[in-house]
C-alpha positions in Angstrom: 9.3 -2.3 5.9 12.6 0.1 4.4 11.6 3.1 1.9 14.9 4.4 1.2 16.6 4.2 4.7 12.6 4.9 6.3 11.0 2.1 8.1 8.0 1.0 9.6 7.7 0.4 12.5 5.6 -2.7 14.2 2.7 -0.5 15.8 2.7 1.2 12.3 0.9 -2.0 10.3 -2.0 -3.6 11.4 -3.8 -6.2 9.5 -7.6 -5.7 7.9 -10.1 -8.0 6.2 -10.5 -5.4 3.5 -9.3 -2.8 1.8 -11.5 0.2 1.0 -13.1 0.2 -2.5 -13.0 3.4 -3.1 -9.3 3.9 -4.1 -7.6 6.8 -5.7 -4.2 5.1 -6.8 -1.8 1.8 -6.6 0.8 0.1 -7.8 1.3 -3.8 -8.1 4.3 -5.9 -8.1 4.1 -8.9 -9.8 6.6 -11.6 -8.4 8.0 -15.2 -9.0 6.0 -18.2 -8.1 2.8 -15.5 -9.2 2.8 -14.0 -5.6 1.4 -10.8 -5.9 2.6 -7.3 -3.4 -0.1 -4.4 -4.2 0.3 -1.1 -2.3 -2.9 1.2 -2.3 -3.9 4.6 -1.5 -7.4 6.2 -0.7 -6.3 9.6 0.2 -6.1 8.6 3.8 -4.5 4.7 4.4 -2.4 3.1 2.8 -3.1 -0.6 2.0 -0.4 -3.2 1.2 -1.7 -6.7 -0.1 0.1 -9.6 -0.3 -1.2 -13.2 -2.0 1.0 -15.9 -2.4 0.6 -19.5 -2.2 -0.5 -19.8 0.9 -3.4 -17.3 0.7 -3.9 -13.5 1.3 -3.0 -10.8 3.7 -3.9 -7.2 3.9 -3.0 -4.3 5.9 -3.2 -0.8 6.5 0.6 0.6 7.0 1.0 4.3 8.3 3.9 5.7 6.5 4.1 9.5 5.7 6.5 8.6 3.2 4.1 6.4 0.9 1.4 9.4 1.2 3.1 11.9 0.4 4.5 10.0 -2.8 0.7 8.9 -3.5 -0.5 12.7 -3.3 2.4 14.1 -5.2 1.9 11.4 -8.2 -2.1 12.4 -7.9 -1.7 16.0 -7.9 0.1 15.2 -11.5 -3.0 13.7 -12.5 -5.1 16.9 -10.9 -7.4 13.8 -9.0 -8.9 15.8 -6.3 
């Protein structure tokens, strides 16, 4: 995974069953074929789902660069 010249690296995503309900923000990407990416913060993890035709797949991805773009857009909200 590349965020503007960042990547991930393998040890940094590891797969879940779930993602935690209690989420403060997200953003979906709806694509041809009607996959689906959605990337979700709960002030700690950040979740990236991805359904497609053949079914569903969830992890947790640690990248500094994702939270801090998820608590920057929050703090313009004032979510605390």
């Amino acid at each position: 995974m590349s965020i503007k010249g960042r990547s991930v690296s393998a040890d940094g995503i590891r797969e879940v069953q779930q993602v935690n309900p209690a989420l403060s923000a997200g953003i979906v990407f709806n694509l041809k074929s009607s996959a689906e990416v959605r990337i979700q913060y709960d002030k700690e993890d950040v979740y990236v789902t991805r359904t497609d035709k053949t079914g569903q797949k969830k992890y947790i991805v640690e990248s500094a660069v994702l939270k801090e773009f998820f608590d920057n857009k929050l703090k313009l909200f004032h979510v605390s």
